[in-house]
BABA-21560 format. One record per residue: x, y, z of N, C-alpha, C in turn. Coordinates in steps of 0.001 Angstrom, whole numbers, plus 500000, padded with zeros to 6 digits. Example, Ala and Ser with C-alpha at 12.3 -4.5 7.8 and 13.67 -1.06 7.14 Angstrom:
% residues 2
513190494310507800512300495500507800513200496700507800;512850497750507080513670498940507140512900500030507870;
This chain:
% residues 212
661993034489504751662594033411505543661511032753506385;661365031317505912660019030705507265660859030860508428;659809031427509248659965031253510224660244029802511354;661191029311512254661352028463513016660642027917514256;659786027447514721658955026928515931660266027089517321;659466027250518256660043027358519344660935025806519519;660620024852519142661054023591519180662043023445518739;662407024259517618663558024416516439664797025615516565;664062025964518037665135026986518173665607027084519461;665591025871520180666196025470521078665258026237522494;664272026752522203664098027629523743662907026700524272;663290026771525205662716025296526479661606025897527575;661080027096526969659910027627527801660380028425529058;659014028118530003659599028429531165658864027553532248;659390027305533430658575026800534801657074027436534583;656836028555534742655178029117534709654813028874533630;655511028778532416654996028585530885654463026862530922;655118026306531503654701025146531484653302024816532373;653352025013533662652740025381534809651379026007534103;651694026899533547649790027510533140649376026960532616;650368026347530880649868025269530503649173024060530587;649436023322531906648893022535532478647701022595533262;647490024254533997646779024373534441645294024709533600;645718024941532502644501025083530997644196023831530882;644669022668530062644699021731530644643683020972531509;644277021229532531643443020525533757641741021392534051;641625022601533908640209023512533754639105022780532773;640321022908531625639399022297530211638968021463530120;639650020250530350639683019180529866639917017482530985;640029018274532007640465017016533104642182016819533365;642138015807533949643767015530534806644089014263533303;643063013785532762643878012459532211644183014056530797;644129015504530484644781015942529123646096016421530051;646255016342531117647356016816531607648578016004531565;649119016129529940650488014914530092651431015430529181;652796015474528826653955016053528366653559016641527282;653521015331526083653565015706524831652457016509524468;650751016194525067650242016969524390650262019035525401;651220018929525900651445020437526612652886020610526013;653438019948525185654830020153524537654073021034523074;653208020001522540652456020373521603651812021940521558;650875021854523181650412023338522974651105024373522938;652236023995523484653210025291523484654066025294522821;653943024435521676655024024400520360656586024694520915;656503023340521770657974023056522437658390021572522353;659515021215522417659479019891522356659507019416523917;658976018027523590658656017117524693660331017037525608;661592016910525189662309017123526322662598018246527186;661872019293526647661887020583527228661700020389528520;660445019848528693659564019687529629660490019516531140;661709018843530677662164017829531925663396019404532269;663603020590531525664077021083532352663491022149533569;662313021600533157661489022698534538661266021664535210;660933020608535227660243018981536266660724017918536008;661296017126537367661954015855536688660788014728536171;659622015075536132658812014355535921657321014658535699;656215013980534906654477014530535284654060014365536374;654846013871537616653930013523539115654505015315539684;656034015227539184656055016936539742655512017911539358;654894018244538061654052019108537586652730018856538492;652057017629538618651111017443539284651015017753540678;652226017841541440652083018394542540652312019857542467;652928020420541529653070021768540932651412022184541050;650085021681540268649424022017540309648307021958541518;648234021048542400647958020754542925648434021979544871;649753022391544527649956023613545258649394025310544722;648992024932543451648415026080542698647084026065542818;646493025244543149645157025181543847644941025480545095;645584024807546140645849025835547611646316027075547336;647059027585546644647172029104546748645891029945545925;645363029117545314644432029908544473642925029790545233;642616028978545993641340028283546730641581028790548424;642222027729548851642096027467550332642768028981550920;643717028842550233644521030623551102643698031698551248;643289032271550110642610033492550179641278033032550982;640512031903550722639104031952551419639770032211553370;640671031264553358641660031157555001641738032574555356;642104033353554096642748034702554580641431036066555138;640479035280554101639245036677554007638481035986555511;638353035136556091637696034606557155638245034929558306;639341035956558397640471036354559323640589037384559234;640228038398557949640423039714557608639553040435558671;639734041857559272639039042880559828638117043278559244;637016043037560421635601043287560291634926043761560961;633918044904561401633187045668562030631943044928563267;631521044149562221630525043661562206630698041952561816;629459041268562127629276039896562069628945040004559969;628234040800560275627435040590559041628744040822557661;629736042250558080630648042133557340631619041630557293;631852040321558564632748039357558238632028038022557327;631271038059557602630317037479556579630627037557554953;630489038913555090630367039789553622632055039268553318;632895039504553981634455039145553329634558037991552770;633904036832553585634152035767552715632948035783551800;631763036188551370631204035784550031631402036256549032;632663037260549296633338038330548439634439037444547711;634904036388548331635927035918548385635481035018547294;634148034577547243633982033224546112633670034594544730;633568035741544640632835036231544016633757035887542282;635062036486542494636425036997541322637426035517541546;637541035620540028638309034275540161639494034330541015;639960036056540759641283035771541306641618035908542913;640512035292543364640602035352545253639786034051545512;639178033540544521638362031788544594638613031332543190;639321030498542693639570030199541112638531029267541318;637092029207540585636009028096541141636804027272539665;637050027355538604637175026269537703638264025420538113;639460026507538809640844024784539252639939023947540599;639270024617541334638714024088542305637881022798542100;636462023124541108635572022397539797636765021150539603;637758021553538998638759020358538530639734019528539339;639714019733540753640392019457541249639813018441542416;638359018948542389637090017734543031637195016942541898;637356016879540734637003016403539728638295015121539413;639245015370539477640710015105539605640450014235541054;640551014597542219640140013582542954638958012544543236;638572012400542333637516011432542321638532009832541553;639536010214541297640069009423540202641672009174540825;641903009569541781643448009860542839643035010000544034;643611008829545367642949009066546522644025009930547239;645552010042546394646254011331547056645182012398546961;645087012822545884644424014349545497643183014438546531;642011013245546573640936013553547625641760013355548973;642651012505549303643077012959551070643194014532551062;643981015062550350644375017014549834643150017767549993;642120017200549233641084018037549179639974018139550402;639909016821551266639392016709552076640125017651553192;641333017709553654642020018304554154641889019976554214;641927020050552756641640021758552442639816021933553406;639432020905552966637953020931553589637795021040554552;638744020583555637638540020615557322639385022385557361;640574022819557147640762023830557101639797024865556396;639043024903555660638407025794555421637216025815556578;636682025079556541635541024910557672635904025077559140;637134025169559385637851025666560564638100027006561016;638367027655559496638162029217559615636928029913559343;635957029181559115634709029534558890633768029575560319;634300028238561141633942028260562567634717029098563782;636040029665563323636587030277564159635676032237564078;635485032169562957634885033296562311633392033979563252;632794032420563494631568032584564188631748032231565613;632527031829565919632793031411567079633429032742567310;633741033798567073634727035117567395633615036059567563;632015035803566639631094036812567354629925035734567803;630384035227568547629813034896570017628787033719569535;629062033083567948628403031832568361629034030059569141;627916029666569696628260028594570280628639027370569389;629934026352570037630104025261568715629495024807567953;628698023901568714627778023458567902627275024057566699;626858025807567207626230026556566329626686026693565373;628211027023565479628966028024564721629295026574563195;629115025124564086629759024047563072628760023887562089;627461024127562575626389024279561487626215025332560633;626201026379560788626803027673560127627601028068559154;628902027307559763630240027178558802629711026252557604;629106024939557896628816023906556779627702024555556131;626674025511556463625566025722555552626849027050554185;627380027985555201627523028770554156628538027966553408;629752026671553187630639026198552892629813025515552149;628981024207552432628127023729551135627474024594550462;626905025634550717626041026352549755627204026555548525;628507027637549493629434028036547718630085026962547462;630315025497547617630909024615546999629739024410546152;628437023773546536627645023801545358627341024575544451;627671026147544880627536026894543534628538026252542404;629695026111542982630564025469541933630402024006541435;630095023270542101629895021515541748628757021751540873;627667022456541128626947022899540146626952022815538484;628084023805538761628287024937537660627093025717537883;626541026371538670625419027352538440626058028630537700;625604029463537038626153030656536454624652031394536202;624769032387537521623375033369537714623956034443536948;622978035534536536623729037051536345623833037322537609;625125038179537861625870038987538819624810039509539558;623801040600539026622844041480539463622145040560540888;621928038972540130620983038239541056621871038035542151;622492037447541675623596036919542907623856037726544140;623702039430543301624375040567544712623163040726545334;621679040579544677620913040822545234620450039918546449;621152038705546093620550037287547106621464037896548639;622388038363548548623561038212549053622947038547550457;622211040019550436621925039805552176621362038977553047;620197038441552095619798037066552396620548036294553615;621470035968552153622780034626552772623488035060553861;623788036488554032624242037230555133623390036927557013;622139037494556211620915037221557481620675035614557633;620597034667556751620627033322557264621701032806558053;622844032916557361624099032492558036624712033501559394;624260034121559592624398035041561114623151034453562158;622140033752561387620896033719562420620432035387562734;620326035861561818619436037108561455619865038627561502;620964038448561265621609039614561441622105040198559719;620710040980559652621216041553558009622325042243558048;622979042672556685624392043754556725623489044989556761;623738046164556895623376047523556965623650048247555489;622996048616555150622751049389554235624488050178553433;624988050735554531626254051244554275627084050078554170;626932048914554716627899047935554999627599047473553144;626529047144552761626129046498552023626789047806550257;626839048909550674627459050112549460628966049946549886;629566049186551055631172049446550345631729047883550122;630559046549550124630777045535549587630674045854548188;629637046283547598629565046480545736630568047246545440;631139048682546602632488048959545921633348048559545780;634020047542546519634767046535546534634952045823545302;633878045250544989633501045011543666632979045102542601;633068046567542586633340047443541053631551047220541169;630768047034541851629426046850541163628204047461541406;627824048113540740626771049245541017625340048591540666;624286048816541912623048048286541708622442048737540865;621733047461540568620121048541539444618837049250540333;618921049760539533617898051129540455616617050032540593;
């Protein structure tokens, strides 16, 4: 018996089925592959499906567009607030934070600078996410005892540095990256390296064991 396509058998997906879809989509390929038919297509559904998860492509688009604040701005918001010992290992929380997609998604992020270059809704959004992030980045330093001014220069060196890792696309091996890391620690504190122990339960954190 051939088998029947999802199209042919009446099942209309789901809200997240659609939703990831789009969000592949938008990674891959930009905001102009993000449109019904060809995400009806990928998911071997038909195109009226679509309308029972969204009355429309501007609601999927704001669908995605909240899937980027939860995937970007929250967690970096959240790790810049998390409990920390030390300057150096509040530091360490947020560069931890760009490390795994799933606490910094850098490709919806990548696409979503990318996406607003072309929508001045999406850049008002993104600019926005921009003053909030840089807000918790200055509250961060401003909590071990740097001065405004200081702390606003601080916040923007370590905030442009990991946006440009991503606007980039740089893609170092891991090894380099952990090795730079105290570095970025001691610059962005104004010289306060992490400690040795501080620096063995950041790699445990993240599964990553140095080379000898």
């Amino acid at each position: 018996m051939t088998d029947q396509s999802d199209a042919e058998t009446g099942w209309r997906g789901s809200y997240e089925g659609w939703l990831e879809a789009a969000y592949e989509a938008l990674v891959e390929n930009g905001i102009d592959a993000v449109k019904i038919l060809p995400l009806a297509n990928r998911l071997k559904l038909s195109r009226t499906s679509f309308y029972w998860h969204f009355k429309d492509r501007e609601t999927l688009l704001q669908a995605l567009a909240s899937r980027w604040d939860t995937r970007t701005t929250a967690p970096l918001v959240a790790a810049a607030s998390s409990y920390a010992e030390t300057e150096a290992e509040a530091l360490l929380n947020v560069i931890g934070c760009f490390l795994r997609e799933e606490t910094f998604d850098d490709r919806l992020e990548f696409a979503v600078r990318s996406w607003a270059l072309q929508d001045d809704r999406i850049m008002e959004r993104v600019r926005a996410a921009d003053s909030l992030r840089l807000t918790a980045l200055c509250d961060l330093l401003r909590k071990w005892g740097h001065e405004p001014i200081d702390a606003d220069v601080r916040a923007r060196t370590i905030y442009l540095a990991q946006i440009g890792y991503i606007s980039m696309q740089v893609r170092e091996p891991l090894a380099l990256r952990m090795a730079r890391i105290p570095n970025y620690v001691e610059i962005y504190s104004g010289g306060k390296a992490p400690e040795p122990r501080e620096m063995a339960r950041f790699y445990a954190r993240h599964d990553y064991v140095p080379v000898s």
